[in-house]
N, C-alpha and C positions, 0 to 999 in steps of 0.2 A: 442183925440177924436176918435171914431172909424170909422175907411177909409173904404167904400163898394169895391170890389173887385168883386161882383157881385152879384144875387138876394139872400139874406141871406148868405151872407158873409163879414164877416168884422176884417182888424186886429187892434190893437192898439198900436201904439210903447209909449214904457212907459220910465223910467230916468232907467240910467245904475246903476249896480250893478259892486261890489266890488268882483272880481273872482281870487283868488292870485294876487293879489295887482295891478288889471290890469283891469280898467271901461268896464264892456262888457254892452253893450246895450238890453235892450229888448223888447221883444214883444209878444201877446199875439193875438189868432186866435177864434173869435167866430160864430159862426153858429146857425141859428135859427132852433132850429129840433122840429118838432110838435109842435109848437106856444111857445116852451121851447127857452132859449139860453142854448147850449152846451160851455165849456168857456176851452181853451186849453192854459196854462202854465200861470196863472192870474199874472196881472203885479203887483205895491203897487196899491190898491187901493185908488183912490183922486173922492173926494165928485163930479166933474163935471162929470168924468168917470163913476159914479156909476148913475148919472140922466140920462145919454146920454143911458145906457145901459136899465134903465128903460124903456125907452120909444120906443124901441125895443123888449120887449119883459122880460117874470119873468127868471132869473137865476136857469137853473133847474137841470144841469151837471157842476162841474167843476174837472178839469183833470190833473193830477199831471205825466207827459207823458217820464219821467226819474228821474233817482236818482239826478239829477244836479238841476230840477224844481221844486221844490216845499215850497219855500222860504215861499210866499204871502197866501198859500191854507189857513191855518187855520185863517187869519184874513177874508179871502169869505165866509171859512165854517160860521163863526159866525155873517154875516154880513147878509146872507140866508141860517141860518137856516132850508131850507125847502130842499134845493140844495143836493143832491148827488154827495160827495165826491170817485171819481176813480183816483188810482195811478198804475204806475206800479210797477215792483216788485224790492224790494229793496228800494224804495221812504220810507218806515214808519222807516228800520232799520237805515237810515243815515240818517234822521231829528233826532231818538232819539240818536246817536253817536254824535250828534251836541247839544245836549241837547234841543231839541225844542219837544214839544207835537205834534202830529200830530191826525188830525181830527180821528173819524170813518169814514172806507170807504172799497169800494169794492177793490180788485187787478184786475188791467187789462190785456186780455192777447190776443190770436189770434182770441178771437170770439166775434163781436157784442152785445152788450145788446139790449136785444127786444126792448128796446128804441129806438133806431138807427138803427137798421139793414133796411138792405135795402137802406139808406140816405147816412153810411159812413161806410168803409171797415176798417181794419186797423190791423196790425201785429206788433207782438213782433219780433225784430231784434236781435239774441240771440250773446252770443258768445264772450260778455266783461262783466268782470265782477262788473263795476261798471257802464258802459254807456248803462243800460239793457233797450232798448226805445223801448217804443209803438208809430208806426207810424199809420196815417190818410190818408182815399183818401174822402171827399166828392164828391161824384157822378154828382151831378144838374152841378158844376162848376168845374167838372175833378180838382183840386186840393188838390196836395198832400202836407199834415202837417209833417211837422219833426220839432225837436229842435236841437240839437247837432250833429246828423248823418252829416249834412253839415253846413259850418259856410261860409258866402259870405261877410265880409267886404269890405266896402268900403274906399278905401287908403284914398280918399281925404275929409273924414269925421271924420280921428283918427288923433291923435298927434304923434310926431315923435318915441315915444318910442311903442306904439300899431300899428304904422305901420310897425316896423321893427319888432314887434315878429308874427302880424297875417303873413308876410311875409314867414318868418322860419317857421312858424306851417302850411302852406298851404294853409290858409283859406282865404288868398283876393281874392274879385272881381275883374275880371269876370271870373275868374275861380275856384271859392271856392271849398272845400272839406271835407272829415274829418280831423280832427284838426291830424297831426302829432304823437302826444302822444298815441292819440287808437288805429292810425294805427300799432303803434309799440308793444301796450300791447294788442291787441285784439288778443284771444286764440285758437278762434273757428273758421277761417275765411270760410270754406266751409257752416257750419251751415250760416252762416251770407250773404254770398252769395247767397245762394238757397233761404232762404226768401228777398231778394233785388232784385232777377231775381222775383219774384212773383210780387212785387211792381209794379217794373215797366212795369211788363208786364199790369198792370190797366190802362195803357196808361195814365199817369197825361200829361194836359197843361202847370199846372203852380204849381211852388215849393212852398210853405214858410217854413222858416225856423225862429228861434229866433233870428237869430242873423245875420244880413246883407243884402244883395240884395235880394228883390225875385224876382226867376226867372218866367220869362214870354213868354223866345220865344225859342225852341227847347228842353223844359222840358226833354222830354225822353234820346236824344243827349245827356244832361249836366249830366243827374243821370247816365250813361254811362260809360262818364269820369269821375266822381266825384268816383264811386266805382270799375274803375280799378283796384284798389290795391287789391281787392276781389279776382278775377283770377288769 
């Protein structure tokens, strides 16, 4: 169901998915923007999720926010119809490498749609060439949306074998980070740093991310640390 976080804000953790043979968890971030819900990285959709969201408001953004996310979009897109399908770049050519359809939709990039602007900021993090993510700040609750950029598991909620590879890969709580693997294939890392110094310069409170903890208490501190390996 979806957890409030604050006034029009709400995440939903959903059942994990199958990621190279390894259950990663997930979650999804919505936002109520002009009496709309904006809906960031949709989980499976399950008939309660879909009443509960109801009654919060019409489905009127949904957000495909890297090439890794976008599993669930076109059973949303067809579920509303009326909804505005945004991905970013790269999202349509590796659903169709996977042989999946992918909705009609807009490409996201460093500039707000008149939709949102003003409510929620948000930047293209360039510089890998598969992990090409469009990050979120909403304004009203200083929180910043990421999916993969940082990964915060939590040890005492995996099984022995995903606690010993989020371990190797970086990514456990309370110190998560970028997964290991980008850090070492990511091509462009000054591009990638000069927009992450911009990020964080929006002063976020509080992190979410898809996949583990979110953070809540020295947001700026942790994205700090987390993208050391930038410098």
């Amino acid at each position: 169901m979806p957890k409030p976080l604050g006034a029009n804000i709400w995440v939903v953790d959903g059942p994990s998915v199958s990621f190279y043979g390894m259950p990663f968890p997930t979650r999804m971030t919505v936002l109520r923007v002009s009496g709309g819900l904006w809906v960031h990285s949709p989980i499976a959709p399950e008939e309660g999720l879909l009443a509960a969201l109801d009654k919060l408001g019409p489905v009127r953004w949904l957000i495909a926010p890297n090439p890794l996310h976008y599993l669930h979009i076109g059973a949303w897109a067809k579920r509303f119809p009326d909804a505005v399908v945004w991905a970013a770049p790269g999202v349509a050519a590796r659903s169709a490498h996977h042989g999946l359809d992918f909705p009609v939709h807009r490409v996201l990039s460093d500039r707000p749609h008149s939709d949102w602007t003003g409510l929620i900021r948000q930047k293209l993090i360039p510089g890998h060439d598969l992990l090409q993510e469009v990050v979120f700040f909403h304004d009203a609750t200083k929180s910043l949306i990421l999916t993969d950029l940082i990964e915060n598991f939590e040890p005492g909620k995996l099984g022995r074998f995903m606690k010993l590879a989020t371990w190797i890969g970086g990514v456990q709580a309370p110190h998560g980070g970028t997964p290991r693997d980008a850090k070492l294939t990511w091509r462009d890392k000054p591009a990638a740093a000069a927009a992450i110094g911009e990020v964080i310069g929006w002063g976020p409170e509080r992190v979410i991310m898809a996949h583990g903890k979110i953070i809540e208490e020295d947001a700026v501190g942790e994205l700090e640390r987390a993208f050391a390996w930038l410098s």
